[in-house]
C-alpha positions as CSV (number, residue, x, y, z in Angstrom):
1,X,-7.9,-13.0,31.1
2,X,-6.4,-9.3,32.4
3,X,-4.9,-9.2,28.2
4,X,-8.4,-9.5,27.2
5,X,-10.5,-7.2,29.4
6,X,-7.4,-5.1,28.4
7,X,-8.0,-5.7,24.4
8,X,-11.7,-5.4,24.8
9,X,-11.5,-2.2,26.6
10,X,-8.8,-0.6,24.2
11,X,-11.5,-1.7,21.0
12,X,-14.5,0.1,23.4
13,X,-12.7,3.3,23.7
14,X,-10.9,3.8,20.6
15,X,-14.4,3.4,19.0
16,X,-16.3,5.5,20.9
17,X,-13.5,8.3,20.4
18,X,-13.3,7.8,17.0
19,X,-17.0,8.2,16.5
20,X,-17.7,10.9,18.6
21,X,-14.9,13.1,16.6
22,X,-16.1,15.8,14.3
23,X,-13.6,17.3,11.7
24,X,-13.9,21.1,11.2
25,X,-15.2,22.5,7.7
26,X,-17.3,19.3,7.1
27,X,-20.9,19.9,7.0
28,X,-22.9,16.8,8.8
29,X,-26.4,18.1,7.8
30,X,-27.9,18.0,4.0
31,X,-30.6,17.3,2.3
32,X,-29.1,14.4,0.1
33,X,-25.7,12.2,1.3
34,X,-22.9,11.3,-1.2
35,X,-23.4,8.4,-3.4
36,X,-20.9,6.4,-4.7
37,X,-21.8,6.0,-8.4
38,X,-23.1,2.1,-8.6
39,X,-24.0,2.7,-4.5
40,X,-21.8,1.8,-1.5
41,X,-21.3,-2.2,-2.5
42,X,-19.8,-2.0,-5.4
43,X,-17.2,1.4,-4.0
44,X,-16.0,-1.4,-1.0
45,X,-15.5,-3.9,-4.4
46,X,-13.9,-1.8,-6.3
47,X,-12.0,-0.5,-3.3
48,X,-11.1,-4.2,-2.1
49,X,-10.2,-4.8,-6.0
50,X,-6.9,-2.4,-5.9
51,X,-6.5,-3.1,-2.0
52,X,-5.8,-6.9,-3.3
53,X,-4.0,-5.6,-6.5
54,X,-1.6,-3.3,-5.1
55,X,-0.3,-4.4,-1.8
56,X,0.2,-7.3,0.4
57,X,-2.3,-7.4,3.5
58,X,-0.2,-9.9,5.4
59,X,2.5,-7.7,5.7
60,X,0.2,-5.8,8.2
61,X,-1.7,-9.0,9.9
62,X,-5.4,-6.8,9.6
63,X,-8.2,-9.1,10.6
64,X,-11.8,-8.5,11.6
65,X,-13.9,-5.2,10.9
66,X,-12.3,-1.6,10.4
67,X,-14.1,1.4,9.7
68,X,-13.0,3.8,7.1
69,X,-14.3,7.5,7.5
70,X,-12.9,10.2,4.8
71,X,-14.6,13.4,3.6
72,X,-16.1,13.8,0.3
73,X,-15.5,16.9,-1.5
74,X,-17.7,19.3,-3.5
75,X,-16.5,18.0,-6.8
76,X,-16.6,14.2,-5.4
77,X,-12.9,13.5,-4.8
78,X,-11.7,11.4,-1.1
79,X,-9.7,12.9,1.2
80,X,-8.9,13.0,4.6
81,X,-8.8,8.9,5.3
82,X,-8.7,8.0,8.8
83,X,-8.7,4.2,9.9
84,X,-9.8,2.4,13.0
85,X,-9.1,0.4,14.9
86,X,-5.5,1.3,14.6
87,X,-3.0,-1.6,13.8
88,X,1.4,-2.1,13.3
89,X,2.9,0.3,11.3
90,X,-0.7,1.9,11.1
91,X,1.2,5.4,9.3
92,X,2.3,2.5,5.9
93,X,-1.3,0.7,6.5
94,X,-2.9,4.4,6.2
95,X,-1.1,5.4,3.2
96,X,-1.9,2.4,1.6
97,X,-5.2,2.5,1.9
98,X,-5.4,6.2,0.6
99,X,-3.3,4.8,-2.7
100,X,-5.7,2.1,-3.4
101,X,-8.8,4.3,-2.8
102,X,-6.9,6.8,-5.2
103,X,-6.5,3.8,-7.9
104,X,-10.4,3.8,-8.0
105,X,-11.5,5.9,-11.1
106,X,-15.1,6.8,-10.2
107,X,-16.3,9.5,-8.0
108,X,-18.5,10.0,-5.7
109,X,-21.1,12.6,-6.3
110,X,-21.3,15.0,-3.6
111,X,-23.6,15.5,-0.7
112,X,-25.9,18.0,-1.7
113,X,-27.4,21.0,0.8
114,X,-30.0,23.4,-1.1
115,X,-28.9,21.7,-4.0
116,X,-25.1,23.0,-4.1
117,X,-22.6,20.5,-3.4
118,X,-21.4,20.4,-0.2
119,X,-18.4,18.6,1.7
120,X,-19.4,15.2,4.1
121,X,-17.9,12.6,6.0
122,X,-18.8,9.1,5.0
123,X,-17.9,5.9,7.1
124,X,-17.4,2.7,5.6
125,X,-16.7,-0.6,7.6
126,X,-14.7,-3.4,5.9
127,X,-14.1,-6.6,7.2
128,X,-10.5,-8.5,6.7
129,X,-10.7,-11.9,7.0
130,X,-7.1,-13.3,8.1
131,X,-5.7,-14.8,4.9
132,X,-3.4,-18.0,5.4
133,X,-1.5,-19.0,2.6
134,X,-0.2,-23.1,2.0
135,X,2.9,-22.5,0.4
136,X,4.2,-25.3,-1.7
């Protein structure tokens, strides 16, 4: 009972710290927010599509929702991927990630602001569904 009141806390905290950060030299105000090119369902399939190609998600035992938030750039490129909640070896799970979001080819366009580009934050929530295998 204590280990989940525990659990249940940790999740409660680390999300209200994560969402109440704001990186520096991201704008959060303009007049149109990035778009992913076919819109944010088919980013989190193309996403999931080189997560599943290029690594092995057991290895890191991720289940349930995780929210993504990275900055989109003036010219449209990712950067700055932070995950939560964290999980083991969360530094390998991290730098994963930012290789499979690399592997997708299209970019974003940028948030716009008086119609210049400008830099944003986006968040993106992805559920993992625990994946048990029968092995023969």
């Amino acid at each position: 009972m204590m280990k989940s009141v525990f659990l249940f806390l940790f999740f409660l905290f680390s999300f209200s710290v994560f969402s109440q950060t704001t990186p520096k030299n991201v704008n959060n105000t303009y007049d149109i927010k990035a778009e992913y090119p076919s819109g944010d369902n088919a980013f989190r399939n193309d996403f999931m599509k080189m997560v599943h190609a290029y690594m092995d998600l057991s290895s890191y035992k991720v289940e349930g929702p995780f929210v993504f938030a990275f900055d989109i750039d003036e010219k449209g490129k990712i950067s700055q991927l932070s995950i939560s909640p964290k999980v083991k070896n969360h530094e390998v799970f991290n730098d994963d990630m930012q290789f499979a979001m690399r592997k997708v080819k299209s970019k974003w366009k940028p948030a716009l602001k008086d119609s210049k580009p400008v830099k944003s934050k986006y968040f993106l929530t992805i559920t993992f569904e625990r994946m048990d295998y029968d092995h023969d």
